[in-house]
Each structure stands twice: as structure tokens, then as C-alpha cells.
N, C-alpha and C positions, 0 to 999 in steps of 0.2 A: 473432535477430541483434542488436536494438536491445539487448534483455535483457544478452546479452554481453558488447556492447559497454559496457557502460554499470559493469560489472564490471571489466571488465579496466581504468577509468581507475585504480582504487581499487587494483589488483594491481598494475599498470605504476608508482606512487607507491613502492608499499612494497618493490619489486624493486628500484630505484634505490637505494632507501634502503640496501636490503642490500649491492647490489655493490659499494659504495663500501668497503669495507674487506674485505679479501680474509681466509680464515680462516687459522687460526694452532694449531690443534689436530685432532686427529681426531675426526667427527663419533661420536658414543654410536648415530646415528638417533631419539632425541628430539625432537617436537615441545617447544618451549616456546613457549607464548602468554602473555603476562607479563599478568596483569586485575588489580585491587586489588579485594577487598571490596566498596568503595564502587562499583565498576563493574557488580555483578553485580545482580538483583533475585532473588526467594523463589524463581523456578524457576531459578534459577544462569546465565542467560542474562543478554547483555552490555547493561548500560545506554548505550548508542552515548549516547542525546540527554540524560543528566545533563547538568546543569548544572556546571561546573570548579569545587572547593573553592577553590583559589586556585592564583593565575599562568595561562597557559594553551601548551599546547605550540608553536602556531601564530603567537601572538603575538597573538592574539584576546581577544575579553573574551569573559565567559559569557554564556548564554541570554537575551535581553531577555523576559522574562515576557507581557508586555503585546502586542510586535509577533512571538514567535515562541513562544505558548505550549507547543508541542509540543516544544521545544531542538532542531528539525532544523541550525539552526545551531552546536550541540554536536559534533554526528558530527564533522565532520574532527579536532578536537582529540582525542576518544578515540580513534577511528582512528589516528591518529598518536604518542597517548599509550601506545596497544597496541604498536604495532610496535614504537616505540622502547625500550618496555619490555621484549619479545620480544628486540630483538636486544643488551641488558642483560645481560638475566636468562641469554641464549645463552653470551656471551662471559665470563663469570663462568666460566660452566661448565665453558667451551672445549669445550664442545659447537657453536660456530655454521662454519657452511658455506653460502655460497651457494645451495646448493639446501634447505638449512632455512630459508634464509632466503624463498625463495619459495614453500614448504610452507608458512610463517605466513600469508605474504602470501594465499594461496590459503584456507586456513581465516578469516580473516577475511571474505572476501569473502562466503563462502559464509555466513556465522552474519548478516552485516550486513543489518541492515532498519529500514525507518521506520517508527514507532507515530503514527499521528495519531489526532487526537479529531475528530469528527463526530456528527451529530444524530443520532441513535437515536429511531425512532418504537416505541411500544405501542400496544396493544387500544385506548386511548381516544382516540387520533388517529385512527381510521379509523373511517367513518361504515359502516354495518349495516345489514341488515334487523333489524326485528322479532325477538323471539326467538321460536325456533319454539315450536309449540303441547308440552306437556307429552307425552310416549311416541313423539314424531312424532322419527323422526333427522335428521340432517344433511344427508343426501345423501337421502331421502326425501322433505326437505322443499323443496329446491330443486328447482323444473321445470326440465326445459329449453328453454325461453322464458327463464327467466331468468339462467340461464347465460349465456344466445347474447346479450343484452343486457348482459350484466356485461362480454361479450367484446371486444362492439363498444363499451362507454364505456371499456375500460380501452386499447382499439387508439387511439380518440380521443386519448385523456389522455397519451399516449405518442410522440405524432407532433412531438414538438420533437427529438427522437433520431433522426429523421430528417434533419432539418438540417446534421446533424454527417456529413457525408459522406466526409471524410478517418479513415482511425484515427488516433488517440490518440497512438502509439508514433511513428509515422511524423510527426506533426506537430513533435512530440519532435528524433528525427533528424534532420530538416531544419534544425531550429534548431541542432544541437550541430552539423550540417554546413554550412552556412553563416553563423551568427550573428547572422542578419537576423529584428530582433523582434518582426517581421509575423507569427512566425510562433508564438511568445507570447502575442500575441494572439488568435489563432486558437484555440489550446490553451485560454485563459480563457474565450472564445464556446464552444466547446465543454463546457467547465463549466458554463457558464452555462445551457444547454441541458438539460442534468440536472437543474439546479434548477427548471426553470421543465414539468418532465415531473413532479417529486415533487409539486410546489404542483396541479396538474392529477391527478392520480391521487390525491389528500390527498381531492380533491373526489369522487372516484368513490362509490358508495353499494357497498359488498359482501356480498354471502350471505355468512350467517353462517358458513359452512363452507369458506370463501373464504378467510377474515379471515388465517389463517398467511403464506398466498402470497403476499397483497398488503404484509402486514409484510416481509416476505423482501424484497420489490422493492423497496420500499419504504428499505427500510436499506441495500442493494448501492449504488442509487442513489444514495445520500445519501455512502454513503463513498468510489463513487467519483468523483462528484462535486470532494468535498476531495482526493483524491490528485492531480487533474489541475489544482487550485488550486495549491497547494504546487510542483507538477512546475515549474508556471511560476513560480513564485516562486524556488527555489532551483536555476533553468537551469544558473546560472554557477558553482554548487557542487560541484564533481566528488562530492563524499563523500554529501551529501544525496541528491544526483539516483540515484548509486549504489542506497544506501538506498531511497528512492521507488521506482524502477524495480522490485525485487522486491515493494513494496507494491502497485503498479501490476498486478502478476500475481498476488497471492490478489485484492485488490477486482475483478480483471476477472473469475476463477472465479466469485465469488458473484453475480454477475449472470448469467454463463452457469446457476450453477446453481440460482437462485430463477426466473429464466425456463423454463427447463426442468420445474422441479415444479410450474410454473403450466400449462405446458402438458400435463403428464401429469393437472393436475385438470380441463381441459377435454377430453382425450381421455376419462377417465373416464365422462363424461356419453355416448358413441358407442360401448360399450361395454355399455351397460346398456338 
């Protein structure tokens, strides 16, 4: 629901935009979504957080490099640089109609998502056993004693996600439904709290045959960490937040699914 919601600010904008000028031709049934070149990258998806060559449609300046390396404060101007170009390139045509117009609105919504950068851990951040002995494998070389200990330091190392008792989303929608920044800060503690589980599991020692799982965790954590920074950084940004909120839902997958593949390598060990 929060997901949706958080959609529809971004749809609700660009449907305004549209019904403001009633059509004046018969619709083709053509989408047009108006992008420039400079909007697209090498997989032809849409650069929302470029940086604006010059002017800005919003009345905005570009990306501050330093305080928003990512350009989530980009999005509304391409966003809006889209649409209005959409309902241009329409009206050229005499192809536009209200409900093309909210067929754009709608494909936009859907292609829209945030890119952030976050820490990436490798093999040489995570502390190991020993390498196992020469013809000895993986999974033969670890007992299960030391499974069940890797189990219980990694249950250790993980207990600051405990802390965070409220979800994510819902801390979220409180704040977009009331406006009280108690609850932003909340959303930061809650970030906060992933980092201080990474830094705690960084410590953990793992079997060598471990070592993928705990990178998995490892990185989910870490990114989505950054997404719930951002979240509260750009509250008051309908376009950003839009954006996040679908990032929000693949970084909460890959923690569902690195958790997951950790626990099918300890069910593994009950099985044999």
C-alpha cells in the first residue's frame, strides 16, 4: 500500500499536468513518452538522476555533486522534463487525449527508480578459516560444531536489527501522514542499526564455504542501510521518495534472499 501510495504522488502530478488542456484531435492510441538521448544510458533506460545540461524545468539548479552524489535531487526535473516533453511531442501530433495523457503518467511511474551507491564488501573483508587442507572439500571440511558456532556468532552479530521494531515502510508513512520529524529520525536509528550489525558481522570469522553467504548479507545490509538514509533525506521530495520506495523493494528482496540462502547452507549441515 505504502509502495502505491508513494506512486500515485508521481501519477497524481503528471495527470494534473495533462488535464489542464483538453484535446483537440483524435487520439492515433500512441503512447509517446518524449526522453532525449542525453536521458537514456547503454541499456536505453531513463537517466531520472542526470545531472540538467542547462536551465532546469522546475526552477531548480542541478545535482550538488558533494551533498547529493547520487542526483536523487535530479528526478523531479527529468520527471517533469518527461512529461512535458510527452505532452509536446503529443500535441504536435494531435495525437494527445487525456487518457494518453495518463497512460504517460502511468509508464513513467512504472520505469521510475532510484540508483544509489553504497559500500560493496569482497572476499578480503571477511575474516576465514584457514584454507582447507589440499583434496579435503568444503562442505567436508567444515564440522558441524563449527557450523553451529558460526550460527550463533553470526545470530550475535545481528542482534542490533532487533532494535528496529517498527518496519521501515510504515515509519515512512507515518511521517508522509503526519509530518512530524520524530519520525525521520526514527527511519535514521533504524539505519543506523544496519550499520552497526555490518560492523559486527565484518567481525564474525567464517568457514570457508560460508564466505558467499556472508558477502550476500553483507551487501543487502549495507544497501539497504543507504536506502533508508536517503528515504529520510529526501521525505519532502515526492519524486525522489517515489523513486526510493521502488528501491526500497528490490534492497528489501536481497536481504530476504541472502537471508534465505544462509539459511538453506545451515539447513544443509541437518541434512547430511
Amino acid at each position: 500500500m505504502v509502495i502505491t501510495a508513494g506512486f500515485a504522488v508521481v501519477m497524481l502530478v503528471g495527470t494534473l499536468a495533462w488535464q489542464t488542456t483538453r484535446p483537440w484531435r483524435k487520439s492515433t492510441g500512441e503512447i509517446r513518452v518524449a526522453v532525449t538521448e542525453q536521458t537514456k544510458n547503454s541499456n536505453n533506460d531513463i537517466r531520472w538522476q542526470r545531472a540538467l545540461e542547462e536551465g532546469s524545468v522546475s526552477g531548480g539548479v542541478g545535482g550538488n555533486v558533494l551533498n547529493d552524489p547520487d542526483g536523487l535531487s535530479n528526478i523531479a526535473d527529468n520527471v517533469l522534463g518527461t512529461l512535458v516533453g510527452s505532452y509536446v511531442a503529443m500535441k504536435e501530433d494531435g495525437t494527445y487525449t487525456p487518457a494518453q495523457g495518463n497512460r504517460v503518467a502511468e509508464t513513467v511511474s512504472s520505469e521510475l527508480r532510484a540508483n544509489i551507491s553504497y559500500r560493496t564488501y569482497g572476499a578480503n573483508d571477511v575474516k576465514t578459516d584457514p584454507d582447507l587442507p589440499a583434496g579435503v572439500s568444503a562442505q567436508a571440511g567444515v564440522s558441524l560444531a563449527r557450523m553451529l558456532v558460526y550460527r550463533s556468532d553470526l545470530r550475535i552479530a545481528l542482534e542490533p536489527l532487533l532494535e528496529n521494531q517498527s518496519y521501515e515502510l510504515d515509519i515512512f508513512a507515518s511521517y508522509i501522514d503526519t509530518g512530524d520529524k520524530t519520525h525521520l529520525v526514527e527511519l535514521q536509528r533504524a539505519a543506523e542499526g544496519y550499520h552497526t550489525a555490518i560492523e559486527k558481522v565484518l567481525q564474525v570469522v567464517a568457514p570457508k564455504n560460508a564466505l558467499t553467504y556472508q558477502l550476500d548479507i553483507l551487501n543487502a545490509l549495507s544497501e539497504f542501510e543507504m536506502v533508508l538514509e536517503k528515504m529520510a533525506m529526501y521525505a519532502d521530495d515526492p519524486y525522489a521518495a517515489a523513486a526510493l520506495l521502488r528501491t526500497f523493494s528490490g534492497a528489501e528482496t536481497n536481504i530476504l534472499t541472502s537471508f534465505d540462502a544462509l539459511a538453506g547452507y545451515f539447513r544443509s549441515y541437518t541434512r547430511t
